[in-house]
N, C-alpha and C positions, 0 to 999 in steps of 0.2 A: 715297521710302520712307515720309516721313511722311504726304503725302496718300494715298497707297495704305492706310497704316493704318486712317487717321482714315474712311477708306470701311469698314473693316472688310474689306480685301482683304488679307489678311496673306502668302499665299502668293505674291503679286504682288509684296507688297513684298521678301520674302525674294529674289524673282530678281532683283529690280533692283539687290539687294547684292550679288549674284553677279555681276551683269553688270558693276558699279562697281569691282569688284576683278580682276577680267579686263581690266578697261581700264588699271588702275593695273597690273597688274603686266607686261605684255605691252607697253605704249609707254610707260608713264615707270620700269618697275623699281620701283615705291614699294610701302610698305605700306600698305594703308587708313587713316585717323585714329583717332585713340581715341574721339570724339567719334559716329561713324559707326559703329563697331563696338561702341559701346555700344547704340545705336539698333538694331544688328542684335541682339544678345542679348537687349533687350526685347522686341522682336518674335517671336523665335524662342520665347523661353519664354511667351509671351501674357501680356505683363505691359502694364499701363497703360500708355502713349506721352502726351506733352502732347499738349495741343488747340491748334486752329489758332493762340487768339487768344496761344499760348507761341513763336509760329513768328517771331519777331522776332530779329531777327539778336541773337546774343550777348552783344553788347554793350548792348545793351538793358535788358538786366538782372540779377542777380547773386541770384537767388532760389535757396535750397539747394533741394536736389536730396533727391527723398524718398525713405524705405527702402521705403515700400508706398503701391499705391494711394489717393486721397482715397477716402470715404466717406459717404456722407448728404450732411446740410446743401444738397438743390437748395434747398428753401423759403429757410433762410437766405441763400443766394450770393444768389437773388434779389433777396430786402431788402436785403441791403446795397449788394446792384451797383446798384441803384436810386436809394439814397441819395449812393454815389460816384457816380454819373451826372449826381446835379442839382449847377448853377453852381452854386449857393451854398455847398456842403458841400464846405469847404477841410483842415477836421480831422474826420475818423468816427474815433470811440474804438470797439475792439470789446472790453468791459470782460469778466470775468467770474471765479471763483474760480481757483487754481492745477489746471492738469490738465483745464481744461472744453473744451479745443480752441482755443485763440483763437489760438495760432501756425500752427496748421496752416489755420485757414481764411482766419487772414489772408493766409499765400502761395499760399493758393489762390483768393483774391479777386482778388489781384496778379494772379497769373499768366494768368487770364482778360481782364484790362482792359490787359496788355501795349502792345498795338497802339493805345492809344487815349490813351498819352504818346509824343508824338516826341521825347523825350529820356531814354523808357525809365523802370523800376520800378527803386530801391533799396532794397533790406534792409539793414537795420543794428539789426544784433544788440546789447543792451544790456545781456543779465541781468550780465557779468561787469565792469561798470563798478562802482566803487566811489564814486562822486559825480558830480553832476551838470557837474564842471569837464571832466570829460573827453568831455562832449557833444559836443563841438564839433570835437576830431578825431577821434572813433567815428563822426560821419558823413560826415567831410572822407574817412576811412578807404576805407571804402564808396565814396564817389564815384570815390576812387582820384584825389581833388584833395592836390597836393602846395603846401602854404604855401611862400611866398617873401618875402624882405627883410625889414623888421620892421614892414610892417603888421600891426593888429591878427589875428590868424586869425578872429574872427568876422565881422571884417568881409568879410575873402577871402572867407568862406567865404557870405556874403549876398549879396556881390558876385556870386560865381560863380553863385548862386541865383537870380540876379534874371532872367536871360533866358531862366531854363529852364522848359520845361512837364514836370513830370517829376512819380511821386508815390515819394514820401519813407513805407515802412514801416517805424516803428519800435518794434522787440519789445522784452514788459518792461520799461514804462516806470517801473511802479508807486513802483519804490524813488529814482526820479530826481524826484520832485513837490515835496519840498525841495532848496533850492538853487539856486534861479533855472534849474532844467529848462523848466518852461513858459513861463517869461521869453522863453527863445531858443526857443520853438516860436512864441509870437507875434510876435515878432521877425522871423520865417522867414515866417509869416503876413503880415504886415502889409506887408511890403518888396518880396514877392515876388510877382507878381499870377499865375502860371502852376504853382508849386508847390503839389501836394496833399501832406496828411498823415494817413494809416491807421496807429494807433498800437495797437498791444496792452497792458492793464494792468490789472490785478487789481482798480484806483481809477479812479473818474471824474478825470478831468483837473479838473474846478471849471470849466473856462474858457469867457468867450461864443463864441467861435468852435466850439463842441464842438459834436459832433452823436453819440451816447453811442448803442450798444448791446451790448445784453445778450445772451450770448451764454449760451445752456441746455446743457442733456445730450442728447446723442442717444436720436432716439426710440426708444419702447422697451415691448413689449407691457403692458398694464396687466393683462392678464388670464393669470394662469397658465397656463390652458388657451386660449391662444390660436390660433386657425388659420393656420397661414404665419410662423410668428415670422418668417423669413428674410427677410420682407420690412422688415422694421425697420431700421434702422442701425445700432441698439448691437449688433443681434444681431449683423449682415453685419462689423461690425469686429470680436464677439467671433471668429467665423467666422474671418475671414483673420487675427486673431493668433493663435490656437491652431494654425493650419496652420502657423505659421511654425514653432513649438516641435513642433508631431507631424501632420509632414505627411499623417498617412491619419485624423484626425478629421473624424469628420462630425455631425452633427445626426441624433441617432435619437430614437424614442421613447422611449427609458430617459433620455438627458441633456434632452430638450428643456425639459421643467420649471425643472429646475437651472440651464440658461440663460439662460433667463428670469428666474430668480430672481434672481441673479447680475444681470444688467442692471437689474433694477427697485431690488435694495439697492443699486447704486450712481447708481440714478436719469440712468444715462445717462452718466456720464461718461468718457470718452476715455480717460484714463490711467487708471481704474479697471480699466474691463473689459480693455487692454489685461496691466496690471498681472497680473489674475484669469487670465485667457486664457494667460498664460505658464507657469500651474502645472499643464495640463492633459500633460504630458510627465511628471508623476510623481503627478497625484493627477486624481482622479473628479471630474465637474463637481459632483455632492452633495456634497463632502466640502468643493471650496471654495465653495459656497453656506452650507456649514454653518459654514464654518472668520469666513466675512467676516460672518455673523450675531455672532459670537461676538468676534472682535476685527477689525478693519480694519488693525492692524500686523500682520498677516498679507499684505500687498498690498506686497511689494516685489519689487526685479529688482537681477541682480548686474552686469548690462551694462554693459561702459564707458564706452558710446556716450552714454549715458542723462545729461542732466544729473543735477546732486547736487540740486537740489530736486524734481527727476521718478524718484528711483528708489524713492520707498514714497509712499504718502496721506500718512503722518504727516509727511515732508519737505517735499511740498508746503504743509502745512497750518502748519507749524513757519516758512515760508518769510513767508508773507501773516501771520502771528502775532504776530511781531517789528516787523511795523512798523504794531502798534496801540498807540496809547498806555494807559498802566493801569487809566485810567479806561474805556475802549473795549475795554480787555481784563475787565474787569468784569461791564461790561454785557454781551457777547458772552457768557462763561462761563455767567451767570445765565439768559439767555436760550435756553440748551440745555435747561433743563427742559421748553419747549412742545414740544407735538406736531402735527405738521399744520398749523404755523401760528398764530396769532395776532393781537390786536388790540392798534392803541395801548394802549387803557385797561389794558388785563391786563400788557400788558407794563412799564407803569407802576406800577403796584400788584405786581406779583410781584417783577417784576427792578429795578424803581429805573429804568431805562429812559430817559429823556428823549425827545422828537422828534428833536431833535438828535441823541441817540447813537444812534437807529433810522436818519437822512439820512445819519450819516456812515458805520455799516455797511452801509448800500446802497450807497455811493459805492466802501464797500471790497471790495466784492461779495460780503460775509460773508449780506447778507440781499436777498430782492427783496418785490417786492412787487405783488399779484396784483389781475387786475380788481376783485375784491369791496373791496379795501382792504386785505386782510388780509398780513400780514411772514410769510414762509416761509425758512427756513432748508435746503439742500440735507441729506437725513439724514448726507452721510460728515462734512462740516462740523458738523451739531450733536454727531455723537458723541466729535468732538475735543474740541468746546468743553464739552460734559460733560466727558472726562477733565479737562478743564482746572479746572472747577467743584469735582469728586473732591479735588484736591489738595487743600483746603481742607474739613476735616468740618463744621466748623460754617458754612462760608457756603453749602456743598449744605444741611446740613440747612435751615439758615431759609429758602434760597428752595425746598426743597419747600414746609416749612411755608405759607409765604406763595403756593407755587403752587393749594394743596389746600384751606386758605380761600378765594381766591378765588373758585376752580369751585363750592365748595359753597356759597358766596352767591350765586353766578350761578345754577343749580340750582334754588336754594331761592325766588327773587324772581320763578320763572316756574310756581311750583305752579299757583298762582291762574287762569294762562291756559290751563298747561292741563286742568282743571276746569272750565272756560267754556265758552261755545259756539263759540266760535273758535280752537282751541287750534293749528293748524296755522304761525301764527309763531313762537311757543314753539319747539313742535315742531320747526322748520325753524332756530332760534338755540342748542338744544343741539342738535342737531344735526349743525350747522357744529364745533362747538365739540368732538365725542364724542372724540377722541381724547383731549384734553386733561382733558375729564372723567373719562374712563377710568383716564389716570395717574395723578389726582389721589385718588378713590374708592383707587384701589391705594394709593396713599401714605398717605391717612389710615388705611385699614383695617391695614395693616402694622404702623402705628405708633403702635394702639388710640386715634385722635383723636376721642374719643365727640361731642365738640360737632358736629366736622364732617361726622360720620361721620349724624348726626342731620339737619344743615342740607340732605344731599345727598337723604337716604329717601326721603319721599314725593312730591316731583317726578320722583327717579330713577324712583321705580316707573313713574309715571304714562306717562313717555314711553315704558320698557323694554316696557308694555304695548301704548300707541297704536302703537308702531312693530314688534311684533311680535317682539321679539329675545329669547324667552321661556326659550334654553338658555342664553344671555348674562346675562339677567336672574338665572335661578338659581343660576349661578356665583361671581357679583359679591357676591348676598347670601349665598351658602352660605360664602364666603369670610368674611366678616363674622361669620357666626355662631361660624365656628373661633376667630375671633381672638377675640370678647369673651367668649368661655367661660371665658378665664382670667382675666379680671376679676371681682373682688371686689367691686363697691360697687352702691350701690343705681340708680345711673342706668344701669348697665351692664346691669344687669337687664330695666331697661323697656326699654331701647333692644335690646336682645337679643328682648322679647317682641314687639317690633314688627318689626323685620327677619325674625326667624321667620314670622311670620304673613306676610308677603309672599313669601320664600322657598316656603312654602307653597301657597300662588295659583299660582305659576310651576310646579312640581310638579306642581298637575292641570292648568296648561296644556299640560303633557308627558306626561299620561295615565299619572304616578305616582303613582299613584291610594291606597296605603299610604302612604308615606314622607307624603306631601300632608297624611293626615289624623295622623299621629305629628304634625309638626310645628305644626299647627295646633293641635291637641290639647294640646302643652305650653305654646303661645302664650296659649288662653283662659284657664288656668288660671292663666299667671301674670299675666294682665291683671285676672283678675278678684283674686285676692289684692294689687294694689297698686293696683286701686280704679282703673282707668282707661276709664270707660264711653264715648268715644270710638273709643279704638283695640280693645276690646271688641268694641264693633259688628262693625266692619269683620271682624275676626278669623271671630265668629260666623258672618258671613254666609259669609266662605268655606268656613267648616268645615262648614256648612251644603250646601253646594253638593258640599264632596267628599263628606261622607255619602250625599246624594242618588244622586251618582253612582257610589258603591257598591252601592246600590239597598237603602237605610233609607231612604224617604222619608217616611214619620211622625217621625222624627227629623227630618231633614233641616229637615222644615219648623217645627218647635217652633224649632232653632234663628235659623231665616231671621224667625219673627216675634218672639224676643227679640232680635235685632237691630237689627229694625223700632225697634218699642219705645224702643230705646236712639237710636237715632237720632231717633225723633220727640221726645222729651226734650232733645238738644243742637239740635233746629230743624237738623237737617242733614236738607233736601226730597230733597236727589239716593240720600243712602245710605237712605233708605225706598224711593227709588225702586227702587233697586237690590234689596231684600230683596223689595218687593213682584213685581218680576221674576222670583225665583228663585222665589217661593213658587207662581206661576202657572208656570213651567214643572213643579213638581212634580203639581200638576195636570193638567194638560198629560196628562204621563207616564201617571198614575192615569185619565185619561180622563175626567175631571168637567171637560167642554169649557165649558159655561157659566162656569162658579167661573175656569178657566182663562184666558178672555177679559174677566172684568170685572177680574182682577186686573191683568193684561196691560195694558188699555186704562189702567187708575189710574196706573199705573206710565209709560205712556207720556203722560198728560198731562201727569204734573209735570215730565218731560224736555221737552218740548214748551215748556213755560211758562218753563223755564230756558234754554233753546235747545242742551241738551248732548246735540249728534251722535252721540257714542260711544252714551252711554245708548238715543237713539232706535234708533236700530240694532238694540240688543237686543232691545227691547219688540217691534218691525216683526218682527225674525225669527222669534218665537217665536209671533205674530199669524198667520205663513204658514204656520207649521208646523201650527198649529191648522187651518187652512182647506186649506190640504192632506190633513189627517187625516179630516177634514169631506167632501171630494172637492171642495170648491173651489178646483178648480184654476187658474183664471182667477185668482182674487183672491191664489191663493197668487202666482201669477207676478209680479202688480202689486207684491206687498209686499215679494216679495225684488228684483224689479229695483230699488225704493225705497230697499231697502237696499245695493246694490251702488254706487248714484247717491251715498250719503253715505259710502262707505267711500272712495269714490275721493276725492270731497272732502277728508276729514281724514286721506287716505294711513293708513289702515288694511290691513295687506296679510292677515293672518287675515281681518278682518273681509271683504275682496273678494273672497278663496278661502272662506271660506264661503257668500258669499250666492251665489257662480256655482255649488257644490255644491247648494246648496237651489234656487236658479233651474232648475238642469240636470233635477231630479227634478219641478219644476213642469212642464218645456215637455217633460220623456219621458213626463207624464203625459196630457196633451192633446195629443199624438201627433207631435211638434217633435222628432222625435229627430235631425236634423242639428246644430240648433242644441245641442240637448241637448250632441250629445259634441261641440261645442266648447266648450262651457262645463265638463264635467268635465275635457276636457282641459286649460283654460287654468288653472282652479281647482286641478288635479295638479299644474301645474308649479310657480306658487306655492305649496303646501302641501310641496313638494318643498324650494323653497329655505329656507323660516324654520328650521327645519322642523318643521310640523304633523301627527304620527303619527296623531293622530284624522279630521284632514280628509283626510287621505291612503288611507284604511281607506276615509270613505264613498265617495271620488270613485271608489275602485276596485268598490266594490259596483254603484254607477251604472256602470260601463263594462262588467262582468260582466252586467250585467242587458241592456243595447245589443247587447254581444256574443250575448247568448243569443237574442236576437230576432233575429239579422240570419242567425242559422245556424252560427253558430261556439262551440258547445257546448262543445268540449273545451280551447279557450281560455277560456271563460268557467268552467268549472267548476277549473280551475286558477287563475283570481284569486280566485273564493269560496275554496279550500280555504285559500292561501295567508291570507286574509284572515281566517278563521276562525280558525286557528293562532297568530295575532298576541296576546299577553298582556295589547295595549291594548283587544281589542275588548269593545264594552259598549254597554248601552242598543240604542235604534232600528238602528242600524250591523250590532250581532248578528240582529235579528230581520230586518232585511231581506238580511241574509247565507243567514240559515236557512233563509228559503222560499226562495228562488234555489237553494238547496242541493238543496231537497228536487224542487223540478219537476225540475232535470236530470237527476235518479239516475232520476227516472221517464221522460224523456226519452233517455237512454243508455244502449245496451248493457252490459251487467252490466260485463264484463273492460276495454270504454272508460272508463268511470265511474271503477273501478279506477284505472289506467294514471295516467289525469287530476287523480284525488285524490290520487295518489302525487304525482307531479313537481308540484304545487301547491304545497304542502307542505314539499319540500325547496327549493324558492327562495325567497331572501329577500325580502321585502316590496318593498325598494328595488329590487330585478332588476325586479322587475312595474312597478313604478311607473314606473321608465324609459324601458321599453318603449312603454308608452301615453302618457306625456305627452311624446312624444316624437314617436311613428309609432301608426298606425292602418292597419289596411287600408283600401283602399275601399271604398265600398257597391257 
């Protein structure tokens, strides 16, 4: 019956039960075994059967018997059966927090390498031992070795060891490492030359004979929209324990998300999602996706079956808790504050930390620790050891305190780089780091921390900008500006005029194009009453810029050359640079092509001379746009591929979706239209994710304009309308919208025109946008 199985022949096997009990009952009168007639139930219901290497006679081994299928972990069995395969590895620790799987894979490691002890696998269960004294007959237990006369029993019990090849699995060891536990594992080691040991334990063992791994969460989609979740394992174990509780669940469209979400907050682990999986019998997979965001003691089971440290997260975690010393418990609490991770130094400076207390929480499997260097805490673990922190008001507050200084000196120590021409390490060290800056910024701004709230500003800008996260960036500071509104004092003031002004900037990155110039607007003026011609500049130049973009460009530019001004007064070469940019695009615009390019070029040489990428970028694009306007088309193409070459450099992701928009409009102009609409397309989809409403509007103009030339009219006159309709559109984007507009109405039948103008119009911007950065017809 079993090899008929394990063929996957199950209807074969079911005869051969049929046939087994016709033979028993017909010449010996018996009833089948219980043994056998379990074998047939599994069969019958299509449940898992062991594998061959489980086919060792009974006595073999004493491995519990499971309520459901194994799950995932091939990659792991691998590595480990590997490392139990080599001579030398006589003790594998499979170490890892409570609930991460490590009992279940270690009898499923057993149970695979069966065959490959002649004196068979022992389990020996240990959680319910209450000292390491009783080691010694909990595996005498097991063995089913009975002590006799008054020899020592450990020695019986080495003796009886010594001529066995057998391997020794012992679960839960963690609470047994005082007291001479590991004494009598090297003991067992050292006497016995044919004895292996697979031990499960929450802590590294310490010992040289160890051979230590780590055991993860099951894998688990990182992408909420991901394709196939089912092929995952956290999902496939959410899967079959929610069957067990409501056997007609399935995976649809409406729960899939919630499932995944569900797996990713619990990062994969075993008794989590099984935990979660249990309440789908009376509640929605959103509700317990929302319920585990909100509290994790929401994750329990009322089973009897269930040990007492596996029936909630919190028990598990309450279990590995108790046996951290106070100081270790300290450290762990404090150290809940990171996010995503961490470095020595921060964890040293925030939480008091030691190497030491970081080696011994990795040993306790509270922390691991990641290619790059960096300590990562699993999130159900850090959000215990936060409540743990909670108890205590004033030791949570200081180590915010001391989290939120930190980041904002770290922040603050990399403005300088990235203002240089190499800002891309910067860039790539906060970074690493954004989650934790993120918290941090939130903590200070909550808790009006003006110093820190200042140390953070102008590096935060400077990345929020290079890295494109412009609805992000306006949140962070529109936050900021709520909070110190109800400040009273005169630093709050400046610091409020400066955050504004950058809130601001972010504003017309998002083509709020009013609110942009309001806030700007209250910026100057309180910059210019507390006499700060530095942060003045800056201010001006943007408000400059929104004006422009309103379409006051005699204003616009009064303000961009008192800017200048102010800036060539503080010997700041890049923010002239910067004004003289602006001032040449307003040109530009006005069509005084000449005045346009020597301002342009001025601007671009003191970028050049400084080596700041960001900067050249600007000057280059607005260099093509000119020689595009000019019909140089050729030279336009050089300038933005120039510029596409340096956005990719400094991981500009606007700046790459812009220059492939201006590229695309260069090579449709010199008759490249393949190339074309794969530039507007790849440019769509990036303008799609930051997300860039403006570059969004051109790329779709450029693909209405493709479309109109390939024959396909009434889709192209449905992206113009839609694109008209938009309250963002403005400048060049409108005028090239507007001739496209006007050839197709002369191009189309009156009542098609109609038809196409309608349903334009009623779709939102993003329906369009989809559709083409997505799918295209063919030519």
């Amino acid at each position: 019956m079993q090899i008929y199985t394990w063929a996957g022949q199950r209807s074969a096997a079911l005869r051969q039960y049929e046939e087994y009990t016709q033979i028993l009952e017909q010449e010996l009168g018996l009833p089948p075994e219980e043994d056998i007639t379990q074998l047939y139930q599994a069969v019958r219901e299509n449940q898992a059967v062991p594998l061959p290497s489980r086919s060792a006679p009974a006595q073999l081994h004493n491995l519990p018997f499971q309520p459901t299928p194994f799950v995932g972990r091939e990659e792991e069995l691998v590595e480990i059966g590997r490392l139990l395969d080599h001579a030398a590895c006589r003790l594998l620790t499979l170490s890892g927090p409570g609930g991460i799987g490590k009992t279940r894979l270690a009898v499923e490691l057993a149970a695979q390498h069966v065959g490959q002890f002649p004196h068979g696998v022992c389990f020996v269960p240990l959680a319910h031992l209450s000292s390491a004294e009783l080691l010694v007959p909990a595996i005498a237990e097991a063995l089913r070795l009975s002590f006799h006369g008054r020899a020592d029993p450990k020695e019986q019990l080495l003796s009886y060891l010594h001529e066995k090849e057998l391997l020794l699995l012992l679960d839960n060891f963690e609470h047994l490492l005082e007291g001479g536990g590991t004494g009598l594992l090297v003991e067992i080691l050292s006497s016995t030359p044919n004895v292996r040991l697979l031990v499960t334990s929450r802590e590294h063992l310490s010992l040289q004979w160890e051979w230590p791994f780590e055991v993860q969460g099951l894998r688990f989609p990182q992408d909420i929209k991901a394709t196939a979740p089912e092929q995952y394992s956290a999902v496939k174990l959410f899967l079959q324990s929610a069957r067990r509780a409501h056997p007609n669940f399935s995976l649809t469209e409406a729960n899939k998300p919630f499932v995944i979400q569900i797996c990713r907050s619990l990062e994969g682990m075993p008794l989590g999602i099984e935990l979660a999986a249990a309440w789908v019998e009376v509640s929605s997979c959103q509700h317990i996706a929302q319920e585990i965001e909100r509290n994790l003691g929401f994750l329990t089971t009322s089973r009897r079956d269930v040990p007492e440290r596996h029936r909630s997260l919190n028990a598990a975690f309450e279990h590995s808790w108790r046996l951290l010393s106070s100081e270790e418990k300290s450290a762990l609490s404090k150290l809940s504050v990171f996010r995503s991770g961490f470095r020595r130094e921060a964890a040293e400076r925030t939480a008091g930390a030691s190497l030491m207390h970081l080696s011994t929480l990795m040993h306790k499997s509270f922390l691991r620790r990641s290619a790059s260097g960096r300590y990562e805490m699993l999130e159900v673990l850090r959000q215990h050891a936060r409540d743990k922190l909670g108890e205590s008001t004033d030791a949570r507050d200081e180590t915010h305190d001391c989290h939120c200084t930190y980041y904002a000196d770290y922040v603050h120590h990399r403005e300088e780089s990235l203002r240089g021409a190499r800002p891309q390490q910067a860039l790539d060290e906060i970074g690493e780091e954004i989650d934790n800056v993120r918290a941090a910024w939130h903590w200070g701004v909550a808790h009006r921390k003006q110093q820190q709230i200042a140390d953070f500003l102008e590096g935060l800008h400077r990345f929020y900008e290079m890295r494109s996260w412009f609805q992000e960036a306006e949140d962070a500071f529109g936050r900021a500006v709520r909070a110190l509104t109800l400040q009273d004092n005169a630093e709050a003031e400046a610091l409020l005029a400066r955050i504004r002004a950058r809130q601001g900037w972010f504003c017309l990155k998002l083509s709020r194009f009013q609110e942009c110039r309001e806030l700007l607007g209250v910026s100057v003026a309180t910059l210019r009453h507390l006499d700060m011609p530095r942060e003045l500049a800056l201010a001006l130049n943007y408000l400059g810029s929104a004006t422009a973009m309103l379409g006051d460009f005699d204003k616009g530019a009064r303000l961009f050359q008192e800017s200048i001004a102010l800036y060539k007064a503080a010997g700041d070469r890049l923010g002239m640079a910067s004004g003289l940019n602006n001032i040449g695009i307003v040109a530009l615009i006005q069509e005084r092509y000449d005045e346009a390019k020597l301002l342009l070029r001025e601007s671009l040489t003191i970028r050049e001379e400084v080596g700041h990428l960001s900067g050249m970028v600007d000057s280059l694009t607005n260099l093509g746009l000119i020689a595009e306007t000019q019909g140089e088309y050729g030279e336009a193409k050089q300038l933005h591929q120039k510029c596409f070459g340096l956005c990719i450099e400094i991981g500009d992701r606007w700046g790459i979706a812009n220059s492939l928009c201006n590229l695309a409009f260069s090579l449709h102009a010199v008759g490249e239209n393949l190339a074309a609409r794969r530039c507007f397309q790849e440019s769509l989809g990036t303008a799609m994710d930051l997300p860039a409403i403006d570059l969004i509007l051109e790329d779709l103009i450029g693909i209405a304009t493709l479309l109109s030339e390939e024959g396909d009219k009434e889709h192209a006159l449905e992206l113009v309308a839609g694109v008209l309709a938009h309250p963002a559109i403005s400048g060049k984007a409108k005028e090239r919208a507007d001739q496209l507009l006007s050839r197709l109405e002369s191009q189309l039948a009156p009542e098609k025109f109609v038809v196409a103008l309608e349903q334009g119009k009623k779709k939102d911007i993003r329906q369009h946008a989809r559709v083409y950065s997505a799918h295209w017809p063919a030519l």
